[in-house]
N, CA, C and O atoms as a GROMACS GRO file, in nm:
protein
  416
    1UNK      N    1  -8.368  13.556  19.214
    1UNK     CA    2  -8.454  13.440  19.219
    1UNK      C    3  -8.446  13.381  19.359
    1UNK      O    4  -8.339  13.371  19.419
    2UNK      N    5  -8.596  13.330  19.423
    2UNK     CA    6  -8.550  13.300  19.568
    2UNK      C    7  -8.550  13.164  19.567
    2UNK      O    8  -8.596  13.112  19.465
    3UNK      N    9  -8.515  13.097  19.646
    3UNK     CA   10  -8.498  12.924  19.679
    3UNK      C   11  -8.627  12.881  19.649
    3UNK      O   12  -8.627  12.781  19.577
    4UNK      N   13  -8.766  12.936  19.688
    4UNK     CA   14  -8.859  12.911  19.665
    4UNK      C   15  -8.882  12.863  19.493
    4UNK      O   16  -8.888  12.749  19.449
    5UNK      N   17  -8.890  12.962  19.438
    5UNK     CA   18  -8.895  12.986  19.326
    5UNK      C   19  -8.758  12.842  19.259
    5UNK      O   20  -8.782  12.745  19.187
    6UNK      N   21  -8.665  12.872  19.301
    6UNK     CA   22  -8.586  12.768  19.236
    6UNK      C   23  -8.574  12.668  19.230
    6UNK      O   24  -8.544  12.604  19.130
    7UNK      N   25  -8.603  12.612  19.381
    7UNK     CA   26  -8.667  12.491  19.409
    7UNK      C   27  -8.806  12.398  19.349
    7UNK      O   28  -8.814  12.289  19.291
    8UNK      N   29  -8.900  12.492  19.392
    8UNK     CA   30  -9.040  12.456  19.351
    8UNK      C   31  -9.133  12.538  19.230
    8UNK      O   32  -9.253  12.516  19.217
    9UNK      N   33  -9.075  12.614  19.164
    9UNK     CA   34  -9.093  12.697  19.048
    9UNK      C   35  -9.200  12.836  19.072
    9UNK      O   36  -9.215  12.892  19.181
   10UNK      N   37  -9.268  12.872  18.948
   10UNK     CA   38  -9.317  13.010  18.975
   10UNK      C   39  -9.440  12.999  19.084
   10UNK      O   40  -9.524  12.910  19.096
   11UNK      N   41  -9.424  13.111  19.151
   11UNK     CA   42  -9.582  13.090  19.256
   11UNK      C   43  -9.697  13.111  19.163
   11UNK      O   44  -9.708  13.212  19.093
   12UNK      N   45  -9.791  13.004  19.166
   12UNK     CA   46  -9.904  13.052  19.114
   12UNK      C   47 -10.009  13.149  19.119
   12UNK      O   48 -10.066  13.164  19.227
   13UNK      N   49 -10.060  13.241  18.982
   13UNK     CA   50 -10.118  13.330  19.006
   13UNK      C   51 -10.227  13.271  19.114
   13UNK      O   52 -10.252  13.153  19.139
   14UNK      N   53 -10.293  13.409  19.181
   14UNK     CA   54 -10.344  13.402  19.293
   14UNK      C   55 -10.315  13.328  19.430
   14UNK      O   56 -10.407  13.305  19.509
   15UNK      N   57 -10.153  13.286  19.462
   15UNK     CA   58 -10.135  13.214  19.534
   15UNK      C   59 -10.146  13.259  19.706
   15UNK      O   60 -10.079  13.358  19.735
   16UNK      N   61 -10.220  13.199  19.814
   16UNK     CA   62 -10.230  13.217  19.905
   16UNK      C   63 -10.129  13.197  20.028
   16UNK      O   64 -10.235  13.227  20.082
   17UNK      N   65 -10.056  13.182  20.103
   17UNK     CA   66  -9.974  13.103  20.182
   17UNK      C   67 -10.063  13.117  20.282
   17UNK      O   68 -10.118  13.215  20.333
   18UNK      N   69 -10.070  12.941  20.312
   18UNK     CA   70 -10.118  12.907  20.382
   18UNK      C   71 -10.074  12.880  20.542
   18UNK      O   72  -9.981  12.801  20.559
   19UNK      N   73 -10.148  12.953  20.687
   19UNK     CA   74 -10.034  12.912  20.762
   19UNK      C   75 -10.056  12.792  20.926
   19UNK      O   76 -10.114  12.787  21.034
   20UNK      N   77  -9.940  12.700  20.819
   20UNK     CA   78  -9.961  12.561  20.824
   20UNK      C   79  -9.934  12.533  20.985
   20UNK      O   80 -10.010  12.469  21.058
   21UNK      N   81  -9.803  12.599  21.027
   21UNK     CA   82  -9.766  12.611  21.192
   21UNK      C   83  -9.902  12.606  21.292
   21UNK      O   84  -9.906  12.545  21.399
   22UNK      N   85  -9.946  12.638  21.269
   22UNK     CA   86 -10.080  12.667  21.333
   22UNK      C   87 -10.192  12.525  21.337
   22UNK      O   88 -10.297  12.512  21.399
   23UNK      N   89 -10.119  12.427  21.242
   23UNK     CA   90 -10.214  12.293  21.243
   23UNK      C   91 -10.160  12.219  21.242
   23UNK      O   92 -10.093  12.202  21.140
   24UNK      N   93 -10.147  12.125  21.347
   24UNK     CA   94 -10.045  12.036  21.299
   24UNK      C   95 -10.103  11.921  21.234
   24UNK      O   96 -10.032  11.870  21.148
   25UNK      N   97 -10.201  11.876  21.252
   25UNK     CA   98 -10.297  11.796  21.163
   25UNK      C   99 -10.308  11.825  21.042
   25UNK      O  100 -10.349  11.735  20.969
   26UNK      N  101 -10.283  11.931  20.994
   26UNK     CA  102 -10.277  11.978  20.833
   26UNK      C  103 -10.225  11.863  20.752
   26UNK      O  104 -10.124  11.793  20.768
   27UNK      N  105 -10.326  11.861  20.654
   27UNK     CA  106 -10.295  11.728  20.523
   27UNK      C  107 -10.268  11.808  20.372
   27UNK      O  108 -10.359  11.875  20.322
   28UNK      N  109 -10.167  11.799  20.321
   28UNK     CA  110 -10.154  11.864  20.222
   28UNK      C  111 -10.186  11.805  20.089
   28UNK      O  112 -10.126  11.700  20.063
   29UNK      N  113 -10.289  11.865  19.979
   29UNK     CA  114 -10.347  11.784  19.926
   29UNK      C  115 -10.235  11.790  19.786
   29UNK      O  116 -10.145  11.873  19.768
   30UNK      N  117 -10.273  11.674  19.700
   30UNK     CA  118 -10.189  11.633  19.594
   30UNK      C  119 -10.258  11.757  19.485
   30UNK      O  120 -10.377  11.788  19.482
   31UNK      N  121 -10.173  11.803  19.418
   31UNK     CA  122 -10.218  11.881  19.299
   31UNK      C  123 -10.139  11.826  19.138
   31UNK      O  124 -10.022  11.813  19.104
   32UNK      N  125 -10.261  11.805  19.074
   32UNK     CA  126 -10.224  11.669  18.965
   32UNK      C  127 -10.163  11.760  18.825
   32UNK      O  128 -10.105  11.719  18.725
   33UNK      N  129 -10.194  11.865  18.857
   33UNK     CA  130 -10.118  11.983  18.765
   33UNK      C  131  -9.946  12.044  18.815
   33UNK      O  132  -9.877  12.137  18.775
   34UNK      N  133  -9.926  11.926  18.928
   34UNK     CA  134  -9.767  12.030  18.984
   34UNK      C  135  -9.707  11.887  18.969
   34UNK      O  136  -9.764  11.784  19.005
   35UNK      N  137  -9.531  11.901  18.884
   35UNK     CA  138  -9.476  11.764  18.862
   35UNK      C  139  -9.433  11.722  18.993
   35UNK      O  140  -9.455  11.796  19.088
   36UNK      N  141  -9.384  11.627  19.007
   36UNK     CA  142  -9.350  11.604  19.212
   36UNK      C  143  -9.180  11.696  19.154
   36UNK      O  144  -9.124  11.717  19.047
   37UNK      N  145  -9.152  11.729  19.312
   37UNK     CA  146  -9.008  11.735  19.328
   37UNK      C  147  -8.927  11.681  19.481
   37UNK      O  148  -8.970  11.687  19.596
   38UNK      N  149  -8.817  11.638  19.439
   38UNK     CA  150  -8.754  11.596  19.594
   38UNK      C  151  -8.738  11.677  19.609
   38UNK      O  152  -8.747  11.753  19.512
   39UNK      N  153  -8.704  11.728  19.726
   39UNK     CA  154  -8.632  11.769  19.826
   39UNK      C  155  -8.507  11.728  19.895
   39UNK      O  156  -8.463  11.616  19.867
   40UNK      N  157  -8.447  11.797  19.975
   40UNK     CA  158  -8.333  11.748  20.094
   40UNK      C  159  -8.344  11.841  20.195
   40UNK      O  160  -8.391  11.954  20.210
   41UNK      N  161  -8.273  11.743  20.271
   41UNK     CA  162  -8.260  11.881  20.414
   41UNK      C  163  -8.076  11.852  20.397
   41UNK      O  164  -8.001  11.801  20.314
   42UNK      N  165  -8.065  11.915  20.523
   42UNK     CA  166  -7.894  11.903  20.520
   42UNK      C  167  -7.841  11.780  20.584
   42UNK      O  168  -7.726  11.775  20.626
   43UNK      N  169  -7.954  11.645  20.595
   43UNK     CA  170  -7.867  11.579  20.676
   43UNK      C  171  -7.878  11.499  20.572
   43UNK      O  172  -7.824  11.390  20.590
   44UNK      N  173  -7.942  11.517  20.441
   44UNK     CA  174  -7.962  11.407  20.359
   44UNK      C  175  -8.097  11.366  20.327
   44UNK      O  176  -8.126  11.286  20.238
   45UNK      N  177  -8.184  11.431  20.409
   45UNK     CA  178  -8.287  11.291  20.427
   45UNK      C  179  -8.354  11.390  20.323
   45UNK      O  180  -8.314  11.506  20.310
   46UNK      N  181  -8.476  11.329  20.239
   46UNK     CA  182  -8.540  11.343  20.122
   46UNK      C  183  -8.671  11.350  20.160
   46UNK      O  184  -8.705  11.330  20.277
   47UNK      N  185  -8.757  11.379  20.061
   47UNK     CA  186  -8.875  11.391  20.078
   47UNK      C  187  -8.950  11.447  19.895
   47UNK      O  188  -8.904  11.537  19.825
   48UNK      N  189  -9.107  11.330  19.850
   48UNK     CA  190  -9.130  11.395  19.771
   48UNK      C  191  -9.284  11.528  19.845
   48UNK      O  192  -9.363  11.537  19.939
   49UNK      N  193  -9.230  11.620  19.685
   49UNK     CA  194  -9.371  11.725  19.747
   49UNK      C  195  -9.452  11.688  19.609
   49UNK      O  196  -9.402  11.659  19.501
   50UNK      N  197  -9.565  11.694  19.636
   50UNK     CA  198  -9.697  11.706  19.541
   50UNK      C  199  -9.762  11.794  19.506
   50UNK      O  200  -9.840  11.767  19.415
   51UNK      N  201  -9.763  11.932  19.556
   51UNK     CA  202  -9.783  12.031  19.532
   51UNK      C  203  -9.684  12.195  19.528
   51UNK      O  204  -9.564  12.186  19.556
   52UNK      N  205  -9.716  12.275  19.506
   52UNK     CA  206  -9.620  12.393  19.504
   52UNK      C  207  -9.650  12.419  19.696
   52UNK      O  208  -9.560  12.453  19.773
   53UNK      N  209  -9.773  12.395  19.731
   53UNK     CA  210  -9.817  12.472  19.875
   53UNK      C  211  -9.702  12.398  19.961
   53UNK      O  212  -9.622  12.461  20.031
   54UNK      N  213  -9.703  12.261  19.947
   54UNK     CA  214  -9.643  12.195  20.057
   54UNK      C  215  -9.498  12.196  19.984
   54UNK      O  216  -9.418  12.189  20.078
   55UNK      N  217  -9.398  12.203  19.813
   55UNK     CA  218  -9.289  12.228  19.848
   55UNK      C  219  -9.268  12.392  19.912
   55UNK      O  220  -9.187  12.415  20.003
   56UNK      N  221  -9.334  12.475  19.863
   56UNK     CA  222  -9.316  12.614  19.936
   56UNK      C  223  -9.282  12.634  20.111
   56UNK      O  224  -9.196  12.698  20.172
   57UNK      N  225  -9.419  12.526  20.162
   57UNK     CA  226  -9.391  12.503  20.333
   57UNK      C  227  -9.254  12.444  20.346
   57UNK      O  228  -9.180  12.484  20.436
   58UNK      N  229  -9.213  12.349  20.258
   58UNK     CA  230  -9.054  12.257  20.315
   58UNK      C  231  -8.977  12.366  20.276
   58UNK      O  232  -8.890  12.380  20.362
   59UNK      N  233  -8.965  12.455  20.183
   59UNK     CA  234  -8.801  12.497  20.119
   59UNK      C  235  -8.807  12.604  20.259
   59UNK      O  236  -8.702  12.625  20.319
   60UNK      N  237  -8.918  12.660  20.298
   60UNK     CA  238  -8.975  12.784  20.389
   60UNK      C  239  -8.884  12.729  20.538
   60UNK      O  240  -8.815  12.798  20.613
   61UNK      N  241  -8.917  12.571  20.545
   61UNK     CA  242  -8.896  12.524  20.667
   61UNK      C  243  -8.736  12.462  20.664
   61UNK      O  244  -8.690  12.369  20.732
   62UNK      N  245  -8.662  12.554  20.553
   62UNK     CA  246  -8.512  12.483  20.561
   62UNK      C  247  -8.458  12.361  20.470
   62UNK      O  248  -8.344  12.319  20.452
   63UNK      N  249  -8.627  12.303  20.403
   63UNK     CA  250  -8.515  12.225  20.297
   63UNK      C  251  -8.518  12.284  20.187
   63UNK      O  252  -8.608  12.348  20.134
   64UNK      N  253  -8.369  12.250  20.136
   64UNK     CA  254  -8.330  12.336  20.060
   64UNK      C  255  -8.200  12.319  19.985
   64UNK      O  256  -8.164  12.383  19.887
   65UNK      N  257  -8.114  12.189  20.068
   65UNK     CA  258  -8.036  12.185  19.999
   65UNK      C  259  -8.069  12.048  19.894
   65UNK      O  260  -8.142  11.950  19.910
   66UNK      N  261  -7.964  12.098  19.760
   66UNK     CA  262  -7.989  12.027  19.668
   66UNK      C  263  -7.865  11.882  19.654
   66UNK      O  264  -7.834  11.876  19.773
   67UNK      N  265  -7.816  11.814  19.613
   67UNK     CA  266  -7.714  11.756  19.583
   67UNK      C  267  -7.664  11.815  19.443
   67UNK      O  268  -7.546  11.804  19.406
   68UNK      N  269  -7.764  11.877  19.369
   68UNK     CA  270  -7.680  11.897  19.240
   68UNK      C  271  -7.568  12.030  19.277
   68UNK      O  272  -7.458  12.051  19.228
   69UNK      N  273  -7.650  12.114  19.390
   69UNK     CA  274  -7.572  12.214  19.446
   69UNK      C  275  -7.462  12.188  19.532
   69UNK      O  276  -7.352  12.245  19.533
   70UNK      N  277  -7.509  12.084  19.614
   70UNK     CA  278  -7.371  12.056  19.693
   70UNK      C  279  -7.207  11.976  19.555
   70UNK      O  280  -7.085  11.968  19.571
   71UNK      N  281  -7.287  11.941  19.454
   71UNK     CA  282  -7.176  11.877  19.379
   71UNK      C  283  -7.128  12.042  19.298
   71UNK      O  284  -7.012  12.077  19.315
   72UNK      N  285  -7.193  12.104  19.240
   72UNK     CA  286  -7.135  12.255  19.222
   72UNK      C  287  -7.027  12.320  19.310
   72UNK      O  288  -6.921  12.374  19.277
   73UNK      N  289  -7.086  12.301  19.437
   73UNK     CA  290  -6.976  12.344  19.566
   73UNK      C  291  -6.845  12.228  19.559
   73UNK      O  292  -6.748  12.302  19.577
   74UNK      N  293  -6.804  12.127  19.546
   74UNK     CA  294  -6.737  12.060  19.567
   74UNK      C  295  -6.641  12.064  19.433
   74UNK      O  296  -6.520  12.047  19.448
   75UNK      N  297  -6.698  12.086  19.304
   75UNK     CA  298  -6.620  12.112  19.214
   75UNK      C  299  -6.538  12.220  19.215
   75UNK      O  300  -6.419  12.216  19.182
   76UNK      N  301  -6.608  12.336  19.259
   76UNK     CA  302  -6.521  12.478  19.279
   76UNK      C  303  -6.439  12.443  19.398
   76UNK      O  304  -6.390  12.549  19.435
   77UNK      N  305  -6.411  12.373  19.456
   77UNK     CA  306  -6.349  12.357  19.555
   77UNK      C  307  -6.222  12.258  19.521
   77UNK      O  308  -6.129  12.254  19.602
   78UNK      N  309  -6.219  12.205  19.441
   78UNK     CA  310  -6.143  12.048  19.372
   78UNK      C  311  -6.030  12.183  19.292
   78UNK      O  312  -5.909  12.189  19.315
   79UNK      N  313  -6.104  12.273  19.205
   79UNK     CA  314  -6.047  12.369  19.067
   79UNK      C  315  -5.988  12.471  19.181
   79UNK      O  316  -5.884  12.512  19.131
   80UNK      N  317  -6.000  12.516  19.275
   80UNK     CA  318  -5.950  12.605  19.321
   80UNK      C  319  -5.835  12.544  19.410
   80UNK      O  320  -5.758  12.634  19.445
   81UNK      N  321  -5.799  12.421  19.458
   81UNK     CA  322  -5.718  12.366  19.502
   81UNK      C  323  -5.602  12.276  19.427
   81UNK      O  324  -5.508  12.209  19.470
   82UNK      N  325  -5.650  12.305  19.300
   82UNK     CA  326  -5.530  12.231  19.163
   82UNK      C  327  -5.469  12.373  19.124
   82UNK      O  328  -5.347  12.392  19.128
   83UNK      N  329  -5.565  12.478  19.085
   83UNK     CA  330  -5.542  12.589  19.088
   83UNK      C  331  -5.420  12.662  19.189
   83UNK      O  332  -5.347  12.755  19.158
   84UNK      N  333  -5.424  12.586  19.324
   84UNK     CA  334  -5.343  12.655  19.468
   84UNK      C  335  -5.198  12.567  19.406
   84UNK      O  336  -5.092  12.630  19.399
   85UNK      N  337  -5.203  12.420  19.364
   85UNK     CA  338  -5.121  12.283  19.343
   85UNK      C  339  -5.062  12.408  19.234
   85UNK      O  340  -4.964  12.460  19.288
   86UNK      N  341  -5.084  12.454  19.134
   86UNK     CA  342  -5.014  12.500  18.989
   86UNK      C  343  -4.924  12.584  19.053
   86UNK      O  344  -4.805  12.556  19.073
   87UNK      N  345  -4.979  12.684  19.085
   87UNK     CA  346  -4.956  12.807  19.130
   87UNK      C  347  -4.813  12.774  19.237
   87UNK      O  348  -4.708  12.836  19.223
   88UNK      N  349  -4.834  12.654  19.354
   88UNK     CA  350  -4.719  12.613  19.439
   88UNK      C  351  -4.635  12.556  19.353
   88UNK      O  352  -4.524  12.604  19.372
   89UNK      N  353  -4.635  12.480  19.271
   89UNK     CA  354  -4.533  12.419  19.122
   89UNK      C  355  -4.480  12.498  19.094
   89UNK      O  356  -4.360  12.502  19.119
   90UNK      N  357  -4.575  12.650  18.996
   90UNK     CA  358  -4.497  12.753  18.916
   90UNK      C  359  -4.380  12.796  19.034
   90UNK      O  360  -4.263  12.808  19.000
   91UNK      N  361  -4.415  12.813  19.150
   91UNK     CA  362  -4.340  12.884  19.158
   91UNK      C  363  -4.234  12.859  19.266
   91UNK      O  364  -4.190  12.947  19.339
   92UNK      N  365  -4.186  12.689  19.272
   92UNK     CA  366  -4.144  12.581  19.345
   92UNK      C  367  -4.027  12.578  19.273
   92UNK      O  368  -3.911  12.569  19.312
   93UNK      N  369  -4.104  12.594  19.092
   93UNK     CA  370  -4.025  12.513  18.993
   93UNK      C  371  -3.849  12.495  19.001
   93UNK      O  372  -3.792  12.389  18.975
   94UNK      N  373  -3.805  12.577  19.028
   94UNK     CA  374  -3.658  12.594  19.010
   94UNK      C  375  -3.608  12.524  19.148
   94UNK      O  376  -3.503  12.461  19.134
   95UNK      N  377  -3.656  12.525  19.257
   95UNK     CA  378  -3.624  12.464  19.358
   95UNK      C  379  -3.638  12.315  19.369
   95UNK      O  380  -3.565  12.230  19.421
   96UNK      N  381  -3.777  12.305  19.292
   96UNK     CA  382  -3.808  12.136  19.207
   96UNK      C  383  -3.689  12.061  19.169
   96UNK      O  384  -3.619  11.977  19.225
   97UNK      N  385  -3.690  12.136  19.023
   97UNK     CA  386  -3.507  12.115  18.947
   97UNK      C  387  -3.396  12.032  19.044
   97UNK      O  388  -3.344  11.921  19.035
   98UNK      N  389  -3.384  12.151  19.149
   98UNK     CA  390  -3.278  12.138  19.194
   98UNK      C  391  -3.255  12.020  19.303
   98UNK      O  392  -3.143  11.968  19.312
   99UNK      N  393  -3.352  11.984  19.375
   99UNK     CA  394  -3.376  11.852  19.429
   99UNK      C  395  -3.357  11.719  19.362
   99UNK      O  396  -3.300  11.619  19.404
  100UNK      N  397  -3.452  11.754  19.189
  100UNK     CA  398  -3.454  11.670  19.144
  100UNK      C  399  -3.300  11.638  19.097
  100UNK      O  400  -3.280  11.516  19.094
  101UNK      N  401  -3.196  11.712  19.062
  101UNK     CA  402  -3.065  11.664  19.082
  101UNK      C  403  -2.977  11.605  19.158
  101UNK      O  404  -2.879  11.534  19.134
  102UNK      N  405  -3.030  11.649  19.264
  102UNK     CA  406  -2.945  11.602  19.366
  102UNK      C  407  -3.030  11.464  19.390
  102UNK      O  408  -2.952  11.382  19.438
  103UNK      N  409  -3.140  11.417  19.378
  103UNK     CA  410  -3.142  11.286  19.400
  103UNK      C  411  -3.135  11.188  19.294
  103UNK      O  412  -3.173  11.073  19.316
  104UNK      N  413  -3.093  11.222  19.187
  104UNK     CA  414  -3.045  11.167  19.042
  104UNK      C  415  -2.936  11.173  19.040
  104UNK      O  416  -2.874  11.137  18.941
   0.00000   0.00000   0.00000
């Protein structure tokens, strides 16, 4: 599945790509059959699209990241570092103990 697609959903039959670089005056029109979707870029900043043409041009032009994705990334990152915490415990443990005596 590509970003396109995941982002802004299936391309519509007969879909054209339109190429927009070439105008910079280009107005992208609202299509009352496409639900809106935000967007992000990577610095944060947002944007809604109104059509599939113009989210297709943004995800095309790099936005792309999501927050629900960046919070996916940050969880595997939280579990794999409690995961590293267990793992340094298991196998600390007896050396743990033994501290913990000596300062009791």
């Amino acid at each position: 599945m590509s970003l396109v697609t995941k982002l802004c959903g299936e391309y519509p039959v007969n879909f054209i790509k339109v190429d927009i670089s070439n105008d910079p005056n280009y107005v992208f029109e609202n299509d009352p059959n496409y639900s809106i979707k935000q967007l992000f870029d990577s610095e944060g900043n947002k944007v809604f699209v109104n059509s599939f043409t113009e989210c297709e041009h943004y995800v095309s032009g790099g936005w792309g990241f999501s927050p629900d994705i960046n919070n996916e990334i940050f969880f595997q990152d939280v579990l794999f570092y409690i995961v590293i915490l267990l793992l340094f415990i298991s196998f600390f443990k007896n050396k743990l103990k033994f501290f913990v005596k000596i300062w009791n």
